[in-house]
C-alpha positions as CSV (number, residue, x, y, z in Angstrom):
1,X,0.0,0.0,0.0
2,X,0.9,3.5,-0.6
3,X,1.0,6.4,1.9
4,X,-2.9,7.4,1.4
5,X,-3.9,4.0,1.7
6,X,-1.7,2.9,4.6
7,X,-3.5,6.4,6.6
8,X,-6.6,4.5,6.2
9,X,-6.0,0.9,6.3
10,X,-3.3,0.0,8.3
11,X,-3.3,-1.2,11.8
12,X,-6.9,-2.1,12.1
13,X,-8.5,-4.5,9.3
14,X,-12.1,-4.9,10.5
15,X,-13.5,-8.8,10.1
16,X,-16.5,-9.9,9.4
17,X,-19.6,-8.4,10.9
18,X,-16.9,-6.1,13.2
19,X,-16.7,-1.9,13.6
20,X,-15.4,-0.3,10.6
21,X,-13.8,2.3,12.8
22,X,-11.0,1.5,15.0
23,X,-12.6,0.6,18.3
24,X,-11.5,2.0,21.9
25,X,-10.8,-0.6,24.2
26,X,-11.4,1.2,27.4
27,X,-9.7,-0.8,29.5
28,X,-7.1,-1.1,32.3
29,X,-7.0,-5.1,32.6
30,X,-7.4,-7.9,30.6
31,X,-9.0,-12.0,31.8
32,X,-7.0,-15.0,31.1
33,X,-8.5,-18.7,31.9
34,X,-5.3,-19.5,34.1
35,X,-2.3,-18.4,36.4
36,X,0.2,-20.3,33.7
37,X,-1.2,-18.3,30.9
38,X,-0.5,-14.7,32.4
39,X,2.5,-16.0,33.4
40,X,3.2,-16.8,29.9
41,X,2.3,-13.3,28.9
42,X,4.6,-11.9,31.7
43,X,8.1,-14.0,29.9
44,X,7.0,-12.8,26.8
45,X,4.7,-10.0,26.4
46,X,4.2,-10.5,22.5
47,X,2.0,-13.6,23.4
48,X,-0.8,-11.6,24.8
49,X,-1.7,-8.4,26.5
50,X,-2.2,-7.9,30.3
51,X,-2.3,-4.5,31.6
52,X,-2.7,-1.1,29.7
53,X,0.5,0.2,31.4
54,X,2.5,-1.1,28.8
55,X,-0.3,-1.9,25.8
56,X,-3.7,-1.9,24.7
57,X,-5.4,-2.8,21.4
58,X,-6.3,0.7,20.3
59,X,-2.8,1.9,20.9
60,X,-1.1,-1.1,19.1
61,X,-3.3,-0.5,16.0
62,X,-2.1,3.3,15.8
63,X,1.4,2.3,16.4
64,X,1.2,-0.5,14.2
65,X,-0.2,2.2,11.7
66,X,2.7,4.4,12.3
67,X,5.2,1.9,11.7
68,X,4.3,1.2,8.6
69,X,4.2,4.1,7.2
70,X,7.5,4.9,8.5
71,X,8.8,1.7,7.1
72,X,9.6,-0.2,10.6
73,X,9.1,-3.3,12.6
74,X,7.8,-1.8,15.5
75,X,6.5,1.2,17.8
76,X,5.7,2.2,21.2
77,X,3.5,5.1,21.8
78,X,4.1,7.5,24.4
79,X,2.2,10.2,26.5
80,X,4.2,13.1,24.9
81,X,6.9,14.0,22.0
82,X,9.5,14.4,25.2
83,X,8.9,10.9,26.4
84,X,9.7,9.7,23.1
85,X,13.0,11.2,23.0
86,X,13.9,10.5,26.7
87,X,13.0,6.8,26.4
88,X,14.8,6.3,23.0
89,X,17.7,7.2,24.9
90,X,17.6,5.5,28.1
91,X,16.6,2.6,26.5
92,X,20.5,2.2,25.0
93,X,21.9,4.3,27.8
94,X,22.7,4.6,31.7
95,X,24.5,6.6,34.0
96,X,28.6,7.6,32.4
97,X,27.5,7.5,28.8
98,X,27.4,10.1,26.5
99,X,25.2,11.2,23.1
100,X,25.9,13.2,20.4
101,X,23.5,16.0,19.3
102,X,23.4,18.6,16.8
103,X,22.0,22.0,18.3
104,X,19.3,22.7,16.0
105,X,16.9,21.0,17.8
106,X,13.2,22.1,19.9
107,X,14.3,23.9,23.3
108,X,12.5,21.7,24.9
109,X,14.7,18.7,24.1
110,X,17.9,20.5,24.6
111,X,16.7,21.4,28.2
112,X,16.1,17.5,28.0
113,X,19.2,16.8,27.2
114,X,22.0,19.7,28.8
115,X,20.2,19.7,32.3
116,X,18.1,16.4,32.9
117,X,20.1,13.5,31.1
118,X,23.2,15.1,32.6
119,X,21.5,14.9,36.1
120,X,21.2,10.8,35.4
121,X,24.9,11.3,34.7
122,X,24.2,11.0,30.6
123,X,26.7,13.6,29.0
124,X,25.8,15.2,25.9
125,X,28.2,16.6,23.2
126,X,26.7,19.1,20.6
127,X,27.9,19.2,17.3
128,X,27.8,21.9,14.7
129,X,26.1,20.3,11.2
130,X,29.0,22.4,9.7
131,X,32.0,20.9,10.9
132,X,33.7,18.2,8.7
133,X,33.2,14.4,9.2
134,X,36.7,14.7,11.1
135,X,35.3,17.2,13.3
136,X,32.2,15.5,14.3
137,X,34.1,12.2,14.6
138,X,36.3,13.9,17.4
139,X,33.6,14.9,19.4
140,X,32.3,10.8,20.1
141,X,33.9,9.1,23.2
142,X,34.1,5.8,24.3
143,X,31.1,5.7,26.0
144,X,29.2,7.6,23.4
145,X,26.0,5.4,22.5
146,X,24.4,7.3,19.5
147,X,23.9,10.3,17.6
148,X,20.5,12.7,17.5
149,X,19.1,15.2,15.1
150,X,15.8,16.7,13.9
151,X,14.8,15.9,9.9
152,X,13.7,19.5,10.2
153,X,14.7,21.4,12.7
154,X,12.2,23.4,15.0
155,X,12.3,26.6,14.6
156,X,15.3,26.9,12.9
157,X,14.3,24.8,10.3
158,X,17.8,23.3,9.2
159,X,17.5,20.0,7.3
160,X,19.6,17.3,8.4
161,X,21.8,15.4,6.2
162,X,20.6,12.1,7.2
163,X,22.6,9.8,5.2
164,X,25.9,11.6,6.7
165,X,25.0,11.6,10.0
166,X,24.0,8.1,9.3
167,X,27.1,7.2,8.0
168,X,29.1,9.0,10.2
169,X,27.2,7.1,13.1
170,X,27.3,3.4,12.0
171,X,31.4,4.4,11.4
172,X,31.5,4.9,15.6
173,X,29.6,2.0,15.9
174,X,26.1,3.7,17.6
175,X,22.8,4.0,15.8
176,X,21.5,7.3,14.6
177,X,18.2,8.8,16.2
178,X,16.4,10.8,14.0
179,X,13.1,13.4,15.2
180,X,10.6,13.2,12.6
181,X,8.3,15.5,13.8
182,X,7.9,18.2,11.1
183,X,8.2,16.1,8.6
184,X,6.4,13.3,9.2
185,X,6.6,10.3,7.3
186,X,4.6,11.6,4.2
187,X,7.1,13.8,3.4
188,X,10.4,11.8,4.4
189,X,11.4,8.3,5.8
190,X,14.6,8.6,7.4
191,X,15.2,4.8,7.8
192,X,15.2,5.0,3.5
193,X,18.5,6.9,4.3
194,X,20.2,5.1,7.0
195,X,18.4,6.2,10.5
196,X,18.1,3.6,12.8
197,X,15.7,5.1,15.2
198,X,12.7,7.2,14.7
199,X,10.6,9.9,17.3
200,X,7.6,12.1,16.7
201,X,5.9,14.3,18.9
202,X,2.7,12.9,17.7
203,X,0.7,16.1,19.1
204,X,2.0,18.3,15.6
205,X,1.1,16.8,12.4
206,X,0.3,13.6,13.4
207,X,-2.4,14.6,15.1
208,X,-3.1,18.0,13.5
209,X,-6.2,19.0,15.4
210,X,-4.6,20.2,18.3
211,X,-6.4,17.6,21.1
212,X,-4.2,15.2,22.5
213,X,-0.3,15.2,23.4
214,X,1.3,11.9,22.4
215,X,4.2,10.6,20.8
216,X,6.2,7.5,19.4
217,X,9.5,5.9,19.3
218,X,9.4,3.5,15.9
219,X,12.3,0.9,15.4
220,X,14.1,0.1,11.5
221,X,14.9,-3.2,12.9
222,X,17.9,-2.5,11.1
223,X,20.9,-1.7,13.5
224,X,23.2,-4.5,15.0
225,X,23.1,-4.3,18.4
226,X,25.4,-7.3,19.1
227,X,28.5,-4.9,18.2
228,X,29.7,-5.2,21.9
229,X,28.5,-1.5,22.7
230,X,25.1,-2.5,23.9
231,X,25.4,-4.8,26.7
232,X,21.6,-4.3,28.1
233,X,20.7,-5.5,24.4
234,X,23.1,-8.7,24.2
235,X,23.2,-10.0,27.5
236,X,20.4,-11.5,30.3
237,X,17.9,-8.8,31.4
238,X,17.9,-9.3,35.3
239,X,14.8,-7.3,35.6
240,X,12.6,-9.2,33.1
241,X,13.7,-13.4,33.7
242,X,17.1,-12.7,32.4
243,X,15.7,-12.5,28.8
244,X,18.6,-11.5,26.1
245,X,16.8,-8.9,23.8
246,X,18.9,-9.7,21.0
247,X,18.8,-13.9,21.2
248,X,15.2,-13.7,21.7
249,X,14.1,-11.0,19.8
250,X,15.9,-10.6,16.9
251,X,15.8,-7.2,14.7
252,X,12.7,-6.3,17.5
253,X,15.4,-6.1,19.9
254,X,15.1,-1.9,20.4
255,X,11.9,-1.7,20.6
256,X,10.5,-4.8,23.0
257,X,13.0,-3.8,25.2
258,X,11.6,-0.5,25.3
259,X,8.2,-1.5,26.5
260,X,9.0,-4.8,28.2
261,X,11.7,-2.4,30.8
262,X,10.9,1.0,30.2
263,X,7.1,1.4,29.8
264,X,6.9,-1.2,31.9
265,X,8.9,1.7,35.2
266,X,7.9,4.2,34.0
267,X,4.0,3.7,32.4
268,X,4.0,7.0,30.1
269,X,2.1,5.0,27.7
270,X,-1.3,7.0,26.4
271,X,-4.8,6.2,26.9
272,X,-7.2,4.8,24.8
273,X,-9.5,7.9,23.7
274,X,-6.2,9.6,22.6
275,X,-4.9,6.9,20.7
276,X,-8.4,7.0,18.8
277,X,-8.1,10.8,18.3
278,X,-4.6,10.2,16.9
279,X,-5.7,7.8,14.6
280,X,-8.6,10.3,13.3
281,X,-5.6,12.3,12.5
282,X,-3.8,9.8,10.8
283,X,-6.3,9.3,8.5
284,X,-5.9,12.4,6.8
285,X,-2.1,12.9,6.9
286,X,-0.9,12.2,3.6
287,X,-3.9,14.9,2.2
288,X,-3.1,17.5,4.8
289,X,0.6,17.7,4.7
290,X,0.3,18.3,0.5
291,X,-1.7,21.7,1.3
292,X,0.1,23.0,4.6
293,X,3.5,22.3,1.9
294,X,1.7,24.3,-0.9
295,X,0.5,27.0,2.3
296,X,3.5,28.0,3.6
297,X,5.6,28.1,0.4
298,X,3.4,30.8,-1.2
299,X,3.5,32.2,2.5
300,X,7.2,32.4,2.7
301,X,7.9,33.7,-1.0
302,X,5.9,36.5,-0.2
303,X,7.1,37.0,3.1
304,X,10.5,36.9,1.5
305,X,9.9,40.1,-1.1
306,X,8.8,42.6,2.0
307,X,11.7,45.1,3.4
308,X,10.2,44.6,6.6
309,X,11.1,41.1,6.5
310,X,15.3,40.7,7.1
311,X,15.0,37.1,6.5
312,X,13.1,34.2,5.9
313,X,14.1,30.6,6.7
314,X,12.1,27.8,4.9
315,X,13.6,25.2,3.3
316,X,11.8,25.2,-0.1
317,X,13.5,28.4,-1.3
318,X,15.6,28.8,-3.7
319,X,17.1,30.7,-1.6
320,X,17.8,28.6,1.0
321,X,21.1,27.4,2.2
322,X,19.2,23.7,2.8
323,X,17.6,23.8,-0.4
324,X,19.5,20.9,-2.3
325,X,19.1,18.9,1.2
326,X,15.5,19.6,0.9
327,X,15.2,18.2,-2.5
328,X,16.9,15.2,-2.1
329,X,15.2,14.3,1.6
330,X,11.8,15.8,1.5
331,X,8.3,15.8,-0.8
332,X,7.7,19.2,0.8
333,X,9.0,21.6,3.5
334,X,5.9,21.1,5.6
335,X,3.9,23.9,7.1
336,X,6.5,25.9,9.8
337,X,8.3,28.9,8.6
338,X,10.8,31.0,10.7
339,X,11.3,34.4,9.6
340,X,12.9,37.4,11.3
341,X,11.3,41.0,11.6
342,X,13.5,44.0,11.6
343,X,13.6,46.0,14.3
344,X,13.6,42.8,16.9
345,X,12.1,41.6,19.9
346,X,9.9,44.9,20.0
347,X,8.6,44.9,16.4
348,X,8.5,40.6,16.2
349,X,5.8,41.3,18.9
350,X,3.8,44.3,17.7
351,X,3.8,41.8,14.7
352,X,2.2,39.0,16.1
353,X,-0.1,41.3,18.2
354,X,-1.5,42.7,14.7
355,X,-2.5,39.3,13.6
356,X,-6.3,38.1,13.8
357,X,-6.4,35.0,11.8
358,X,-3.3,33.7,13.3
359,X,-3.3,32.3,17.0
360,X,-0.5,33.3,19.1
361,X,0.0,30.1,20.9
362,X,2.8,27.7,22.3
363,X,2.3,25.0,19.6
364,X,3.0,23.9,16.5
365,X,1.5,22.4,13.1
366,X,-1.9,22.7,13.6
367,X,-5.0,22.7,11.1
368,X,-4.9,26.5,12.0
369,X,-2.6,28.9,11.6
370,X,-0.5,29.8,14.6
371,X,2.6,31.6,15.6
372,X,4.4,32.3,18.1
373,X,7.8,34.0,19.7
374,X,10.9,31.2,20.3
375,X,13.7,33.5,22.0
376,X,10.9,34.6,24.9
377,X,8.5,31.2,24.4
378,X,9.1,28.0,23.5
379,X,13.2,28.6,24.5
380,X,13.0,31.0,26.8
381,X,15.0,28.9,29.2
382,X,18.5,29.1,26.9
383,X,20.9,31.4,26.6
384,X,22.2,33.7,24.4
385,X,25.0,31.5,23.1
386,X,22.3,28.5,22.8
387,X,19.9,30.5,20.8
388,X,22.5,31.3,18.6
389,X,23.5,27.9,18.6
390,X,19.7,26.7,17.9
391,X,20.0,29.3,14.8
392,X,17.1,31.2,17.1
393,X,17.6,35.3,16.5
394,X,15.4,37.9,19.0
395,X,13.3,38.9,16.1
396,X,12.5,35.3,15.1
397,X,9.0,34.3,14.9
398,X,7.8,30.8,14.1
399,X,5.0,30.7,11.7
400,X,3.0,27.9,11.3
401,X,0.5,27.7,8.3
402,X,-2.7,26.2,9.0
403,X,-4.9,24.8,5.9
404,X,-7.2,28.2,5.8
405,X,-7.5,29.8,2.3
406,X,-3.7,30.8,1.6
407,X,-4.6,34.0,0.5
408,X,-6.8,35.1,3.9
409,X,-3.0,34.0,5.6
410,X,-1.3,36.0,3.4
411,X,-3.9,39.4,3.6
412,X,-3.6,38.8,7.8
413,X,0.1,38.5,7.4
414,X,0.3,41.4,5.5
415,X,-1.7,43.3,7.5
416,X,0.1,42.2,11.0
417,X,3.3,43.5,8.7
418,X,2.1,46.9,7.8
419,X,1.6,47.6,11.5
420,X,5.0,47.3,12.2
């Protein structure tokens, strides 16, 4: 099946005389006919399911659903886009490791990863996209256990070079972990270039609609974890009946140890009723991502011919410095634009106070149009050298176009712009 069909179809194939719609199994537990058979469940939960902790039938046909599309063997839904990311690392790492992550990345996940992994004694080394393979090579330690990087960066909206990274990653011997978000899997499939691992914060595109917060870690299946780095992987799991991930497992090695250690301490897996909203979403990905593509490019060539506009950062310019990496990676540049206002903090918010159409709000691809301030919002919490490591100026605003009629966008951003 193709992307538009797999929206639709996969995860959930109603039998006969069953609900068309994916059902919500509202449920906490689940009844077996005998102690051996939860047992069995417990050694190996892919026999069965036995507490919604860890999994339930709605949420394994959306992350079945996302999988697919993404081209993997497996996913594990999560309560948010930050769980995602913090799982996909402890899942491979513990206390005197370290990771190696570009800058350009959400604030959110470099407060993540400079103040709260380095409190669980995880170390992690940023890396400018910039330097030379040499470079980046130089900055990986012995303990280092992978590499991280956004396909599109938020908001600075740098595309990442995926098959380098890859490449460069697989050379150190550590997989590559790539965040999906803004580009979902319509518009590029990072495992089709050598990722290993895959996040989303679910809550942007996925989603779309702006109800639930969710996301997903999805495995390739592809990496070779038996490379002597990854000891939790290769050798007897005290905490789950000494099971070997890797001996018993196979190429689901990443991803069932995910859920049968970490969901299973730390239970940020999603309810029902939001798994069932996410699918809704799903459904209409591959449609919705075409227009918000088609949106924001006539958005950001017009915002790129006004002289109040310094500069505009999307990908699908010409202009771009990305724009070669845009065409070889992506079907489109999705719906986020970053542009800066002349004049700064001052004018960027008598900008956004001029808008109407336009919600000034602290999210992010969303059926409406939205925007919103990054140096005093979203990564308020950096400093100066960080924002100008996360390519984040004071007169950056982060525009996300919605799926309205382009041309009442572009008459409310021209009116916000003659404000100023």
């Amino acid at each position: 099946m193709r992307d538009e069909t797999k929206c639709l179809h996969s995860g959930y194939t109603p039998k006969n005389g069953e609900p068309r719609v994916l059902p919500i199994v509202q449920s906490t537990t689940y009844v077996y006919d005998s102690a051996a058979e939860v047992a069995a469940v417990f050694d190996d939960p892919t026999k069965g399911i036995i507490y919604s902790r860890f999994c339930n039938p709605t949420v394994m046909a959306v992350e079945e659903k996302i999988a697919d599309l993404e081209g993997g063997v497996g996913a594990m839904c999560t309560t948010s886009g930050q769980a995602a990311s913090l799982l996909s690392i402890l899942n491979i790492c513990k206390v005197g490791d370290s990771i190696v992550s570009l800058p350009t990345i959400y604030g959110g996940t470099i407060n993540l990863f400079s103040f709260t992994l380095k409190k669980l004694g995880i170390e992690c080394i940023y890396v400018d996209s910039e330097s030379s393979d040499e470079e980046i090579k130089a900055a990986f330690k012995e303990n280092t256990k992978l590499v991280f990087g956004e396909t599109i960066a938020n908001p600075a909206l740098k595309v990442l070079d995926i098959e380098r990274f890859a490449n460069i990653a697989h050379q150190m011997g550590v997989p590559l972990i790539v965040d999906n978000t803004f580009a979902t899997p319509v518009l590029c499939k990072p495992f089709e270039y050598g990722a290993d691992i895959v996040i989303h914060s679910t809550t942007k595109y996925m989603d779309g609609h702006a109800v639930q917060v969710g996301g997903v870690i999805v495995d390739s299946g592809r990496f070779d974890w038996t490379n002597g780095k990854f000891p939790e992987l290769t050798e007897p799991d005290e905490s789950y009946h000494g099971v070997c991930y890797t001996e018993t497992y196979g190429k689901m090695a990443y991803i069932i140890k995910a859920r049968m250690q970490l969901m299973r301490d730390f239970g940020v897996y999603p309810a029902a009723h939001s798994a069932f909203l996410l699918n809704l979403g799903l459904e209409t990905l591959s449609v919705r991502m075409r227009q918000y593509c088609e949106n924001a490019q006539a958005v950001a060539e017009f915002l790129e011919g006004s002289d109040k506009v310094e500069s505009v950062i999307y990908p699908g310019l010409k202009s771009s410095p990305d724009y070669e990496l845009s065409k070889k990676y992506l079907k489109g540049c999705s719906g986020v634009i970053s542009f800066i206002i002349k004049g700064g903090r001052e004018a960027a918010a008598r900008f956004m106070d001029a808008l109407s159409l336009a919600s000034n709000e602290v999210h992010v691809a969303d059926i409406r149009t939205c925007v919103l301030h990054p140096a005093s919002e979203t990564h308020r919490q950096l400093t100066d050298e960080q924002l100008k490591a996360a390519g984040i100026d004071g007169g950056m605003i982060r525009l996300s176009v919605g799926l309205e009629n382009v041309e009442d966008i572009l008459e409310d951003v021209k009116k916000a712009l003659d404000s100023i």
